[in-house]
C-alpha positions as CSV (number, residue, x, y, z in Angstrom):
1,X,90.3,38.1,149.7
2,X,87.0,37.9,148.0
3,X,86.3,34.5,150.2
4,X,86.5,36.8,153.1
5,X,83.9,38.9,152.1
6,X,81.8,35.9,150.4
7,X,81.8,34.3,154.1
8,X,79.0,33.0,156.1
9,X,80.2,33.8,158.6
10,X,80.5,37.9,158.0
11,X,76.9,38.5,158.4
12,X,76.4,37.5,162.0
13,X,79.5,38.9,162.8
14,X,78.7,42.2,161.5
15,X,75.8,42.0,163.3
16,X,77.2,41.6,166.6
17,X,79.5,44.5,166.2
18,X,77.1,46.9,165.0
19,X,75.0,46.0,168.1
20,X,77.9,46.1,170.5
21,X,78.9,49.8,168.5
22,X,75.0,50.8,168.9
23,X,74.9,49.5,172.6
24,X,78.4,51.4,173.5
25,X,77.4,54.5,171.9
26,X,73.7,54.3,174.2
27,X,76.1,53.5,177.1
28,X,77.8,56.0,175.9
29,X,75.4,58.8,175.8
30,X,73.8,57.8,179.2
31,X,77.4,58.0,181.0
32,X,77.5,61.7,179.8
33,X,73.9,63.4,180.3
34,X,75.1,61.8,184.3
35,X,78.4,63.9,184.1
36,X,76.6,66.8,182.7
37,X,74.1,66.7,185.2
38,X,76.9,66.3,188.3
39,X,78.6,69.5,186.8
40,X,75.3,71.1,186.8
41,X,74.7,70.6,190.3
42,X,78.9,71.0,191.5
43,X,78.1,74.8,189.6
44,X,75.3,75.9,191.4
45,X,76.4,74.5,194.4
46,X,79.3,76.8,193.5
47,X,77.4,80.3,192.8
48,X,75.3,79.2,195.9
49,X,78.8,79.3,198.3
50,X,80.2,82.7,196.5
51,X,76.7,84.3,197.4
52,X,76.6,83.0,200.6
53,X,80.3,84.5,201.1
54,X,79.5,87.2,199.8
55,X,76.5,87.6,202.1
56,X,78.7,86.8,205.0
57,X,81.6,89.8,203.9
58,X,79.1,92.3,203.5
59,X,77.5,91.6,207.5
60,X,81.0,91.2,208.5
61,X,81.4,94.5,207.3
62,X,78.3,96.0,208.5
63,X,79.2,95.1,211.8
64,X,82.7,96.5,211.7
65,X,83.7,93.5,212.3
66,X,87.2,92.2,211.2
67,X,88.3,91.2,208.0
68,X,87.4,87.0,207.2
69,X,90.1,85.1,207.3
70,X,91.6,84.2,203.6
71,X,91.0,88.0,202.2
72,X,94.4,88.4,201.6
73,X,94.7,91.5,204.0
């Protein structure tokens, strides 16, 4: 077991892993300030479309017009 450990060959190798673990956690990271951004925008975009329908009810109303389809009435 000890010969393992002693090896020449555990160094490099250790090295390689903790730059592949290093370079996957950067990856990592970068991956998920994009997601968070795309959620960002899908939410405003989001609160953008309910105020805009509810812009739309309200002259819909003030005209006496009939209700928008997909009111449920």
């Amino acid at each position: 077991m000890f010969e393992v450990l002693n090896s020449a060959y555990i160094v490099p190798i250790g090295a390689f892993v903790l730059a592949g673990v290093l370079a996957g956690f950067g990856v990592w990271k970068k991956v998920r300030e994009a997601e968070m951004a795309h959620e960002r925008e899908l939410r405003i975009k989001e609160m953008e479309h309910a105020q805009r329908m509810k812009e739309l009810e309200l002259e819909s109303q003030r005209l006496g017009a009939a209700p928008m389809p997909g009111d449920g009435e």
